[in-house]
C-alpha positions as CSV (number, residue, x, y, z in Angstrom):
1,X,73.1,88.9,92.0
2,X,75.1,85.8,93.4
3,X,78.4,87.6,92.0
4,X,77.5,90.9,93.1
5,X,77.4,89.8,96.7
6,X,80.7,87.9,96.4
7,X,82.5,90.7,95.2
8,X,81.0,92.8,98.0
9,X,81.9,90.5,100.6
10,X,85.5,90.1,99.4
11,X,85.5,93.9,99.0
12,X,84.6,94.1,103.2
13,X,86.6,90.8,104.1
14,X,90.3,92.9,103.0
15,X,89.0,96.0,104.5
16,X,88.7,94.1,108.0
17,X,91.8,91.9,107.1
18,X,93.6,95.3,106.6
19,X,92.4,97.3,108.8
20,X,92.7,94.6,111.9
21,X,95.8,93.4,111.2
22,X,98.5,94.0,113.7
23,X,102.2,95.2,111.2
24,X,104.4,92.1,113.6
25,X,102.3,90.6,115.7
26,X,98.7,88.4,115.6
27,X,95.6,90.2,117.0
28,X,92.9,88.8,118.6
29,X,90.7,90.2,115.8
30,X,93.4,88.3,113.4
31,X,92.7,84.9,115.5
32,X,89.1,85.3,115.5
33,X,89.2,85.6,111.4
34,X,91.3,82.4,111.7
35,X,89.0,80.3,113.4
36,X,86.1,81.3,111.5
37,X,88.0,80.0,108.4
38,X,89.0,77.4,110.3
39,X,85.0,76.5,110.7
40,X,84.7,76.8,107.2
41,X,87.8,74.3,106.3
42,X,89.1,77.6,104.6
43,X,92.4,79.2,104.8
44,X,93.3,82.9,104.3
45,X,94.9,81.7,100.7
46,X,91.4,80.0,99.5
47,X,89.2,81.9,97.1
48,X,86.3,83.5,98.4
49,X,84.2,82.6,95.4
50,X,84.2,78.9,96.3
51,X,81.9,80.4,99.7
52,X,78.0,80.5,99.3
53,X,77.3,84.0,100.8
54,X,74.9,82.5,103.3
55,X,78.0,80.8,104.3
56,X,80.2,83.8,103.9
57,X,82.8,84.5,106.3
58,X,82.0,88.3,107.3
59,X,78.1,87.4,107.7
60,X,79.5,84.9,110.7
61,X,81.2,87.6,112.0
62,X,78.7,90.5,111.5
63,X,75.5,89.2,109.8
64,X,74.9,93.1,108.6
65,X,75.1,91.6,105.1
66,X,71.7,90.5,105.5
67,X,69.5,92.8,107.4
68,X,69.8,90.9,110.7
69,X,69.9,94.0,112.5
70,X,66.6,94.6,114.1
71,X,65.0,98.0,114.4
72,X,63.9,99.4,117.5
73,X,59.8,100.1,116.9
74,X,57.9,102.5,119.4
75,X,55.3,100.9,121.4
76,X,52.6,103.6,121.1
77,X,50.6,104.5,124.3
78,X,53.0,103.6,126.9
79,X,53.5,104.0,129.5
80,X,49.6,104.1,130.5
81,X,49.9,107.1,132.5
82,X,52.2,109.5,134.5
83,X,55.2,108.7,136.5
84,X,54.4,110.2,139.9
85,X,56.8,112.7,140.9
86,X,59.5,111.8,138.5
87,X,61.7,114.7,137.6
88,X,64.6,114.5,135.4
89,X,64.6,110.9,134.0
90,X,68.5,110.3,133.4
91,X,69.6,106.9,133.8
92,X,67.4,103.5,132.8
93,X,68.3,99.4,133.2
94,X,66.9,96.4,132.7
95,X,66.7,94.4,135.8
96,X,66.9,90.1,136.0
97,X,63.0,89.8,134.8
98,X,63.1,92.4,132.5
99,X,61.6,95.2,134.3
100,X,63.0,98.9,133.1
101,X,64.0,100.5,136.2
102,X,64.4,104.4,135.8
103,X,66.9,106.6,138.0
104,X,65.2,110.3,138.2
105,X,66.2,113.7,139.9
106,X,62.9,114.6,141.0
107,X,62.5,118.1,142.1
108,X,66.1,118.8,140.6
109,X,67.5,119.6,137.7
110,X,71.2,119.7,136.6
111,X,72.3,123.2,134.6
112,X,75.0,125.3,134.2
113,X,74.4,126.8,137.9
114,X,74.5,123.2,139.7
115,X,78.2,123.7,140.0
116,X,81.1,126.4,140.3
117,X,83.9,126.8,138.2
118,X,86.0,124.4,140.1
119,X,82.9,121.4,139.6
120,X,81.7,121.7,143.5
121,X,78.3,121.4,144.0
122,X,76.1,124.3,144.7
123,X,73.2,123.0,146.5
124,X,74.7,120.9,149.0
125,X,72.6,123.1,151.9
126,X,69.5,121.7,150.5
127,X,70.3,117.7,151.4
128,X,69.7,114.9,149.4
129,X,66.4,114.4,147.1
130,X,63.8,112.9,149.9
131,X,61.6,111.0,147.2
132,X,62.2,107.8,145.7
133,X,64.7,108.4,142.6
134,X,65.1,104.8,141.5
135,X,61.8,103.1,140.4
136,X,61.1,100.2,139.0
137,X,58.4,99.7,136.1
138,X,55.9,96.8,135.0
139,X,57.0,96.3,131.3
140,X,53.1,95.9,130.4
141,X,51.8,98.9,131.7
142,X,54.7,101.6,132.6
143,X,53.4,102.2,136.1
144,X,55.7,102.0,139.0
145,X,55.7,98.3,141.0
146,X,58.0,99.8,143.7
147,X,60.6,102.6,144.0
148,X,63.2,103.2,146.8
149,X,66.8,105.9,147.3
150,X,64.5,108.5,149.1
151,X,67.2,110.8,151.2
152,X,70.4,109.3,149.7
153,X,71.0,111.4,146.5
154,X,71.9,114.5,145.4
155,X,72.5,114.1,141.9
156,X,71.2,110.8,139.9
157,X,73.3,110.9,136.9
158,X,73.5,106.5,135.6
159,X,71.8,103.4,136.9
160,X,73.4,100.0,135.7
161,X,71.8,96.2,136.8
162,X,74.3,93.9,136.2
163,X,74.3,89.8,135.8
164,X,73.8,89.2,139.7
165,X,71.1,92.0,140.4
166,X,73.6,94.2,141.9
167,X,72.5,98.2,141.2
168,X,75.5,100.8,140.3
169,X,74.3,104.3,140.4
170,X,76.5,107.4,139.5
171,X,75.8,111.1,141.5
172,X,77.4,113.3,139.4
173,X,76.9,115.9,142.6
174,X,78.5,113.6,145.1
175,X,81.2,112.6,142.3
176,X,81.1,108.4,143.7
177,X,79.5,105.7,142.6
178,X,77.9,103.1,144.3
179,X,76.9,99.4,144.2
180,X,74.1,98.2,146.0
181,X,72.9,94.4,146.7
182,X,69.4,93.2,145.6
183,X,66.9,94.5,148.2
184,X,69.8,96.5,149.9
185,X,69.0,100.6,150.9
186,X,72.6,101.0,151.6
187,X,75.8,100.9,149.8
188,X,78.3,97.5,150.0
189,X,80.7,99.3,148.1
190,X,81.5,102.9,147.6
191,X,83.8,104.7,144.8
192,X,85.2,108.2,145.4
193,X,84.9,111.1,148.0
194,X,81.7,112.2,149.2
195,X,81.7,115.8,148.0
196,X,85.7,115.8,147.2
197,X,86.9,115.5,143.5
198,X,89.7,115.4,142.3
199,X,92.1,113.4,139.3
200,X,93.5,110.6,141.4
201,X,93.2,107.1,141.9
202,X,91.1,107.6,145.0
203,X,88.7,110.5,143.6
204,X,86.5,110.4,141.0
205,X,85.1,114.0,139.7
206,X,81.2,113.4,138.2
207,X,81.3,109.9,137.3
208,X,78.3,109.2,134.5
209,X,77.7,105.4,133.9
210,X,79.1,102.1,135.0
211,X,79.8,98.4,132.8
212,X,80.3,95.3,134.9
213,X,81.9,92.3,133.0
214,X,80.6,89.1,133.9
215,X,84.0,87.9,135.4
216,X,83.6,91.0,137.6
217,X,85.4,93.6,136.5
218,X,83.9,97.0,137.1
219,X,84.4,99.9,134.2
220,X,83.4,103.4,135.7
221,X,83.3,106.3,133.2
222,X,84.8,109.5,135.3
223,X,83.1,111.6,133.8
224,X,82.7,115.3,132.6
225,X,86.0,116.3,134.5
226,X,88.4,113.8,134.3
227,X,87.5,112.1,131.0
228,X,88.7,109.2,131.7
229,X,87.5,105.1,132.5
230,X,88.8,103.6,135.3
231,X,88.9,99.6,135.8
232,X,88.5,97.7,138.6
233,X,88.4,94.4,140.0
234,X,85.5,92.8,141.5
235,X,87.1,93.6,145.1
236,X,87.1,97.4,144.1
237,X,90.9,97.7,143.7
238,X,91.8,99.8,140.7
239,X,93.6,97.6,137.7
240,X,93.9,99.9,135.2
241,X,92.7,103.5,133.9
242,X,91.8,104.1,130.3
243,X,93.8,106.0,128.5
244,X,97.5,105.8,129.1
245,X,99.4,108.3,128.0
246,X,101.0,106.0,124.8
247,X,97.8,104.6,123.7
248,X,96.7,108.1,121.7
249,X,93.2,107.9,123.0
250,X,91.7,111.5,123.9
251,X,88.3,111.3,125.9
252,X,85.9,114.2,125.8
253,X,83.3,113.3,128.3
254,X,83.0,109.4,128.5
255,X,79.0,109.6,128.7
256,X,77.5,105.9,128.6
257,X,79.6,102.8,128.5
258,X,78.8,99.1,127.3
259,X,80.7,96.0,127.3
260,X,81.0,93.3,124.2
261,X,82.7,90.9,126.0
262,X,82.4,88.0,123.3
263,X,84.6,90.6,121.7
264,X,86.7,91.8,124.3
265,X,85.3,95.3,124.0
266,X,84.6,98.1,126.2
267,X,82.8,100.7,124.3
268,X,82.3,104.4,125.0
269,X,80.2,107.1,124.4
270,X,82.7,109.8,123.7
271,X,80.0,112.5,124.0
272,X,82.2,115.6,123.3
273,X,84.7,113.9,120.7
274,X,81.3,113.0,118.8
275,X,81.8,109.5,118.2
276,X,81.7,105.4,120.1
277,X,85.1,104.4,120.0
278,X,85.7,100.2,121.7
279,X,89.2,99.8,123.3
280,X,90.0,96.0,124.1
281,X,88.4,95.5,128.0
282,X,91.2,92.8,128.7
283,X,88.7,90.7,130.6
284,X,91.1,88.0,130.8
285,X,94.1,90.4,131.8
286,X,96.4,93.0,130.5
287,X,98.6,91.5,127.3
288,X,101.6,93.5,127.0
289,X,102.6,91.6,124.1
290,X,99.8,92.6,122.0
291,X,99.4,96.1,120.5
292,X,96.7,98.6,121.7
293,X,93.7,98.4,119.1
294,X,90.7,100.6,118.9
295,X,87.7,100.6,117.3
296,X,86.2,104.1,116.0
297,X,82.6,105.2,114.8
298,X,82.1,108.7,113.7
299,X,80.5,109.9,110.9
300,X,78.6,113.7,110.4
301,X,75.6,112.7,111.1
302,X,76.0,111.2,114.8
303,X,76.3,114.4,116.6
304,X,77.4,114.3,120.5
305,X,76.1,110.5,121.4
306,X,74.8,110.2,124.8
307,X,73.6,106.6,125.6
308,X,74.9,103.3,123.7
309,X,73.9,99.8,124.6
310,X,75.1,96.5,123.3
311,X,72.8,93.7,121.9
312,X,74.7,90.5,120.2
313,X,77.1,91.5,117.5
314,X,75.1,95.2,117.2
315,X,74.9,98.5,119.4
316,X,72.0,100.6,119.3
317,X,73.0,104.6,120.5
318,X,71.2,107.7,120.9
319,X,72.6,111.1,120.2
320,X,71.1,114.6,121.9
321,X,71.1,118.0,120.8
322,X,74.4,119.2,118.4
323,X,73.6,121.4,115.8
324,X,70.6,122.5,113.5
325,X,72.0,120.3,111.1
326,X,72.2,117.4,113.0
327,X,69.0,116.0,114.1
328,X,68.5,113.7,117.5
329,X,68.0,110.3,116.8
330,X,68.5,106.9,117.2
331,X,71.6,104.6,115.6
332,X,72.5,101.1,115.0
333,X,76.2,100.6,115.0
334,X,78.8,97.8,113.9
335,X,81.6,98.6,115.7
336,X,83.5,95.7,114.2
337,X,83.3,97.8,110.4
338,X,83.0,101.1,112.4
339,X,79.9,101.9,110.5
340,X,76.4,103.2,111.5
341,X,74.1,100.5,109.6
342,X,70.5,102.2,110.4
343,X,69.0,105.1,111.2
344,X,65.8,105.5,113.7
345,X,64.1,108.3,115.1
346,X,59.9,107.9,115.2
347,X,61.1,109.0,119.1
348,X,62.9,112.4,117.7
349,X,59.9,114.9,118.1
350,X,59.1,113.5,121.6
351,X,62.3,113.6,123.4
352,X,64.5,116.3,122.7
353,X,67.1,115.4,125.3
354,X,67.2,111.5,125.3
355,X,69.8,110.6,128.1
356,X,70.1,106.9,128.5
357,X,69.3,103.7,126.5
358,X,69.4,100.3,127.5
359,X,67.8,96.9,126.3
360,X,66.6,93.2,127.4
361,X,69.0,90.2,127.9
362,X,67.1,88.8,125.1
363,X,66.9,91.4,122.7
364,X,63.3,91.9,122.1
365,X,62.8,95.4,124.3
366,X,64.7,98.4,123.9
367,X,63.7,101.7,126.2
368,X,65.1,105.3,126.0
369,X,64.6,108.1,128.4
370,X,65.0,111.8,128.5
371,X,65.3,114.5,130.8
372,X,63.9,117.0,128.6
373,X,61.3,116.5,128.8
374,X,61.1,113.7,131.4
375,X,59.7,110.9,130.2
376,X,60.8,107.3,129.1
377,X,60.0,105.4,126.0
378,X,59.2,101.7,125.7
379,X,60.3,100.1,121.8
380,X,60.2,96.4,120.2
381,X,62.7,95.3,118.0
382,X,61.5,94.2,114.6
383,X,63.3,92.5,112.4
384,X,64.2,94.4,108.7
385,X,64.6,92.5,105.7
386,X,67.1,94.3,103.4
387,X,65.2,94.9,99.7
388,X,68.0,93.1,97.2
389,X,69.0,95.2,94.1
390,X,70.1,93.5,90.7
């Protein structure tokens, strides 16, 4: 057994070594190899034989070896009762004290006839939603604890909570985005044209979801028109858009974004292109010494992914309806191997249109919600111990 898992961990160490590798120059994913070796009093000439596997040098960078990656388990029975007035559930967050607050579309619903062929809205006459369409849940029971955006939207698309409290929301009909202070009922910062899209700097064209680094930098996915991700910095002036035209990376519909930022990763939801791929976020500025790497998960079975969120060294991901042959459920991903490594879907025959995914600072609560039907979905995350073979 002991050599078994040797050989196997050798067998994944040259695949990342390989695959990682810059041809000329030193990648970060190179340097981070290094100084785990480096931990280890190891260089990249010593023999990986002479390494316990609990001391292994892939299980320090992805612990997948083991079965560390916990599984998200349905908490039956919850919420307690009914959402009041909740339509379309589309976007969910996890606020500073762990409450899951839900962005919905109450009476409205987004469908082929919401816009015209040249992505305007149709229903602009009617005004914006005049219920609450952001709400915010007690973790215990599900009911609502408070709720507010009552005559503001027009179009809820994403909701993101970031480190400071600050709430991003997306209207997919109003194609902006907006950021709103802790207790605010009006915008302090405002992305895009009310009502006017379009594919430059200044317009976005139904942005979806929203990734705020910790160092401020703001990631806005734009969206199912302009398939693109724009980067900003914490003032709201534009660094960067993702992709250039020399970095070979074709975006169908950037759906859901999350950040890894022990990694330097931005990861995507490339709904249409059927896959997660994580492009380098350059948190600490743009290197234009270093090559362009990205990282790409896409195997048969993940259909057209909707929602991914990032927990640790993991990201769990949902997928919605594809084919016949490809059912909706639930994935936990290693970006770093670009490999699904588990499979969930107890949730499957309840949602058929999951939208949005996001869990806890610490890991332990994971929710999903759907807009078809509308409802939202509370889980625990359990760890699995992997059965050993001989």
């Amino acid at each position: 057994m002991f050599t078994y898992r040797i050989v196997f961990l050798f067998i994944l160490f040259t695949f990342v070594k390989e695959h990682y590798y810059a041809s000329s120059e030193q990648t970060n994913f190179q340097k981070k190899i290094h100084k785990i070796l480096a931990e280890h009093g190891l260089t990249e000439d010593d023999e990986l034989l002479s390494v316990a596997p609990e001391q292994s040098i892939l299980s320090s960078v992805t612990n997948q070896n083991h079965g560390v990656a916990p599984r998200p388990k349905e908490v039956q029975n919850w919420p307690q009762g009914k959402l009041p007035h909740s339509g379309e559930i589309s976007g969910v967050s996890i606020n500073r004290v762990g409450q899951p607050v839900i962005f919905h579309r109450g009476p409205r619903t987004f469908n082929d006839w919401s816009f015209n062929e040249t992505n305007d809205f149709r229903f602009i006459n009617e005004g914006p939603i005049d219920i609450d369409t952001v709400l915010t849940l007690d973790p215990k029971t599900g009911n609502v604890l408070s709720g507010w955006g009552s005559g503001f939207f027009y179009l809820p698309h994403g909701i993101t909570i970031d480190h400071e409290g600050n709430t991003w929301l997306t209207d997919v009909a109003m194609h902006q985005v907006f950021k709103f202070s802790p207790g605010a009922s009006r915008p302090s910062m405002t992305f895009g044209q009310k009502f006017q899209h379009g594919p430059g700097v200044r317009k976005l064209c139904m942005p979806t979801s929203v990734a705020v680094a910790h160092n401020g930098d703001i990631f806005i996915a734009d969206g199912y028109c302009n398939s693109r991700v724009l980067k900003y910095d914490y003032r709201g002036e534009l660094i960067r858009i993702f992709p250039q035209p020399w970095e070979f990376l074709s975006l169908q519909i950037p759906h859901s974004l999350t950040l890894m930022e022990q990694y330097d990763l931005l990861c995507i939801a490339d709904r249409e292109n059927m896959r997660v791929i994580c492009v380098k976020a350059e948190l600490n500025g743009y290197d234009t010494s270093s090559q362009m790497t990205s990282l790409n998960i896409q195997q048969p079975d993940l259909g057209r992914v909707f929602a991914i969120a990032a927990h640790g060294n993991y990201i769990y991901a949902i997928n919605g309806p594809t084919s016949q042959m490809i059912p909706v459920q639930g994935f936990t991903l290693n970006p770093l191997t670009e490999s699904i490594i588990d499979h969930w879907d107890s949730f499957a025959q309840k949602m058929w249109m999951p939208h949005d995914i996001a869990i806890t600072e610490d890991g332990r609560e994971l929710y999903i919600v759907s807009i078809t039907p509308s409802r939202i979905l509370k889980f625990t995350m359990e760890n699995v111990t992997r059965k050993s073979g001989h």
